[in-house]
C-alpha positions in Angstrom: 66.0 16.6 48.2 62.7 15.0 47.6 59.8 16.3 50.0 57.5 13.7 51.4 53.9 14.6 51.3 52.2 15.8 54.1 50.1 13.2 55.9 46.5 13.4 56.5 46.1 12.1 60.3 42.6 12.3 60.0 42.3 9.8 57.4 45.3 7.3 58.5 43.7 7.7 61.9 40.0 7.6 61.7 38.7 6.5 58.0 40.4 3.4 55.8 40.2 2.3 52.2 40.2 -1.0 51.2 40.0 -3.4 48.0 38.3 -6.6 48.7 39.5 -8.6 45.8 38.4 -11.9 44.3 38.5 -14.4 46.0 39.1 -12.6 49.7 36.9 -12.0 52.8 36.3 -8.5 54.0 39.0 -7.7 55.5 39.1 -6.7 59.3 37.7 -3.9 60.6 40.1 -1.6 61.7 39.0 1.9 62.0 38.3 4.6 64.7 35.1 6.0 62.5 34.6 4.3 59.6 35.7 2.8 56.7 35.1 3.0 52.4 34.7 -0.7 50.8 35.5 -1.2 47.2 34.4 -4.1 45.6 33.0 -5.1 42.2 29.4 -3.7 42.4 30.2 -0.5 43.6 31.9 1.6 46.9 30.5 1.0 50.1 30.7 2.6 54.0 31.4 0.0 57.0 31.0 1.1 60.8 30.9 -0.9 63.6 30.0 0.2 67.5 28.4 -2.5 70.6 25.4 -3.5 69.2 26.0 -2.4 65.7 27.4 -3.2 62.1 26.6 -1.7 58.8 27.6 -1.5 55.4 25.8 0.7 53.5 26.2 1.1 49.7 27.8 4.6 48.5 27.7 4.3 45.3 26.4 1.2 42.9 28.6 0.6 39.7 26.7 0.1 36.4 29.4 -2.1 35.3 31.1 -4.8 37.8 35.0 -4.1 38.3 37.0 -7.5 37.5 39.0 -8.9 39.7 37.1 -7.3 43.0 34.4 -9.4 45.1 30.8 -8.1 45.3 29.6 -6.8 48.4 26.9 -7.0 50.0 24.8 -4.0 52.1 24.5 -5.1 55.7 22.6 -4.6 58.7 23.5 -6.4 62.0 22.0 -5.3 65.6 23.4 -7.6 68.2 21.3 -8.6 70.2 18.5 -9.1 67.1 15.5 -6.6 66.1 14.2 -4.8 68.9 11.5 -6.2 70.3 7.6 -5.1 69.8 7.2 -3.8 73.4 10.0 -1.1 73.5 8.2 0.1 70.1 4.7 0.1 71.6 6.0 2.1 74.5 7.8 4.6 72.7 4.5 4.9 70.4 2.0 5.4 74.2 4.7 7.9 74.8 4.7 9.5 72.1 0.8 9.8 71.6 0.9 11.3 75.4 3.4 14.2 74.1 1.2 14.3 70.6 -2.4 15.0 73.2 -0.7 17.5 74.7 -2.3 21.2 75.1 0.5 22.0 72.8 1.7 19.0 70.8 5.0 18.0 71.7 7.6 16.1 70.1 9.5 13.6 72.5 13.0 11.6 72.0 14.0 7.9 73.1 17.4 6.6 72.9 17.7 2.4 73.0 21.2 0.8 73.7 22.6 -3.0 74.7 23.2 -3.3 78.2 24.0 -7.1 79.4 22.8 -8.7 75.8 19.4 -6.8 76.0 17.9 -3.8 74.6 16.9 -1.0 76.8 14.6 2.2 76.4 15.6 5.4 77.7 13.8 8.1 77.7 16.3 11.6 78.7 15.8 14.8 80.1 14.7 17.1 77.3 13.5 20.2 75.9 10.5 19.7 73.5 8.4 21.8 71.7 6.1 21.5 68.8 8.5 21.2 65.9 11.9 20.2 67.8 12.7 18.1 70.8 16.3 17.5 72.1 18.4 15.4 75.1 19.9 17.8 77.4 23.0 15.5 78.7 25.7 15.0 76.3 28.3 14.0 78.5 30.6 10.6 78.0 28.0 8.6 80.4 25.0 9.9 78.7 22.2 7.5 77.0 22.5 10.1 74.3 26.3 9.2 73.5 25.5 5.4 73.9 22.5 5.1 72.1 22.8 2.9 69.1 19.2 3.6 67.8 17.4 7.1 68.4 13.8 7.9 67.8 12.2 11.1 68.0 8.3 11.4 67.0 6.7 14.2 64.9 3.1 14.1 66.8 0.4 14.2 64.5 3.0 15.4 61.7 3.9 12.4 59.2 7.2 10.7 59.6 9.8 12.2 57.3 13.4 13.2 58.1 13.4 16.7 57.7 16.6 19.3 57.3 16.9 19.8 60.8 17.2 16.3 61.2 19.6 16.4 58.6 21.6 18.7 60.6 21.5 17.2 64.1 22.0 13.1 63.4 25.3 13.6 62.5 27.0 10.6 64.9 26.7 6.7 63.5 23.6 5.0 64.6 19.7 4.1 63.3 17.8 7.0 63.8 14.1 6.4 63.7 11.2 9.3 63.5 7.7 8.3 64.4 4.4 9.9 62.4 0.7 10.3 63.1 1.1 9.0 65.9 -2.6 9.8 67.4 -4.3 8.2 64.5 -5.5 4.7 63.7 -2.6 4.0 61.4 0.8 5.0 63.3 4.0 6.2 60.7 7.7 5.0 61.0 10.8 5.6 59.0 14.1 4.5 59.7 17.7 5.1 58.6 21.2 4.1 59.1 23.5 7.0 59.3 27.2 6.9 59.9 28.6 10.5 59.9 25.9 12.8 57.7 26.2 9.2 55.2 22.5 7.6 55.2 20.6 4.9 53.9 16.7 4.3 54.3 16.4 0.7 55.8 13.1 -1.1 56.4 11.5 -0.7 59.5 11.6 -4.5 60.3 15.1 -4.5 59.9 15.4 -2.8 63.0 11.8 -3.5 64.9 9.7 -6.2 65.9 6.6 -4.0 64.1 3.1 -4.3 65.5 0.3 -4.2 63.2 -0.7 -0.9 63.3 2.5 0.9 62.8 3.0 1.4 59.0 6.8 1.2 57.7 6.4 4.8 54.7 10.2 4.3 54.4 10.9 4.8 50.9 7.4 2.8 50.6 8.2 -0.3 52.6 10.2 -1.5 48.9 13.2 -3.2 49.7 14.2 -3.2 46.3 14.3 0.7 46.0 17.0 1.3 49.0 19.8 0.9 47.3 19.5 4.1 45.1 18.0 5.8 48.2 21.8 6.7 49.7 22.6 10.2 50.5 24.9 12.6 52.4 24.4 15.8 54.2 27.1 19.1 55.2 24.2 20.8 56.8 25.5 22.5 60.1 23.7 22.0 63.0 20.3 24.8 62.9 21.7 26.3 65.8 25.5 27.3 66.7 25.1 27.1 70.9 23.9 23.3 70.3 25.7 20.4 70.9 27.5 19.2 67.9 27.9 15.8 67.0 30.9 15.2 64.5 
């Protein structure tokens, strides 16, 4: 009696792989999380969510496979680049937390409602080095957020390890730097289940002048070697824990 192997429902339910041969389109998207994209130049992750599509670039082949399609990395907000004044905001915000007798860090979450982009900015506990929503539940701007910012007050903006360890869902997240100073920081990345790629800030923002994109130096050319993954467990075990 032959025995049939035993089926992974996580990957036939949530994850897909797919070939994208010559000559084809990308084929549908029809996963719950995500899905892995093989084409000629290399493997690539696809997600989609209201307001959102990527397809970031895994890993870049040094040879082209024959017979596959090229693919191309991909960054759609829907509807467009968020605009300048939800940025500035977040920035006054931000510099109000940074002033502080203590200098606090603050969160925003940003999500479509009714073809627009809206600014939310939760309950939280902040402190110097950390700052974190307090709602999780189903209705929460923190589970429909499809871009979230936190600042680093007069700290530069970098994605550190606890960062690493607490964007685990699929969205942009954003950290804001220097943020009392003449020259504001922002760095962006899309992340899609601990898998990220640095994107330019302009990408995802209408940028004022005086906010300076230090993502992987503002050189489109570099990002696509800039991929990377992260295990890390959230820093604490009573936290929230985004899969």
């Amino acid at each position: 009696m032959i025995k049939l192997p035993k089926l992974n429902h996580y990957n036939l339910e949530f994850v897909e792989y797919k070939i994208v041969k010559l000559g084809d389109n990308l084929p549908f998207h029809s996963s719950s999380m995500f899905e892995y994209l093989i084409g000629s130049n290399g493997i690539f992750v696809r997600a989609v969510r209201l307001g959102l599509e990527v397809i970031i670039p895994v890993e870049i082949f040094t040879a082209s496979i024959r017979g596959l399609e090229p693919i191309e990395p991909l960054v759609r907000l829907t509807p467009g680049r968020i605009p300048q004044q939800i940025l500035i905001q977040m920035w006054k915000e931000s510099c109000i937390a940074a002033l502080a007798e203590q200098p606090l860090e603050i969160t925003f979450h940003i999500h479509q409602e009714q073809g627009q982009w809206r600014l939310v900015i939760p309950e939280q506990t902040q402190s110097s080095a950390k700052c974190r929503a307090i709602e999780y539940g189903l209705d929460s701007s923190y589970i429909n957020a499809t871009v979230e910012v936190h600042s680093h007050n007069r700290m530069a903006a970098f994605f550190s390890g606890a960062d690493d360890a607490d964007e685990g869902g699929f969205r942009i997240f954003v950290v804001l730097g220097r943020v009392t100073e003449s020259s504001a920081e922002i760095i962006c990345r899309v992340g899609v289940y601990r898998q990220f790629w640095h994107v330019p800030a302009d990408w995802i923002f209408e940028l004022p002048s005086f906010i300076v994109d230090v993502t992987v130096g503002g050189e489109k050319d570099d990002l696509i070697d800039k991929f990377y993954s992260s295990s890390v467990a959230p820093s604490l075990l009573d936290d929230p824990i985004e899969l």
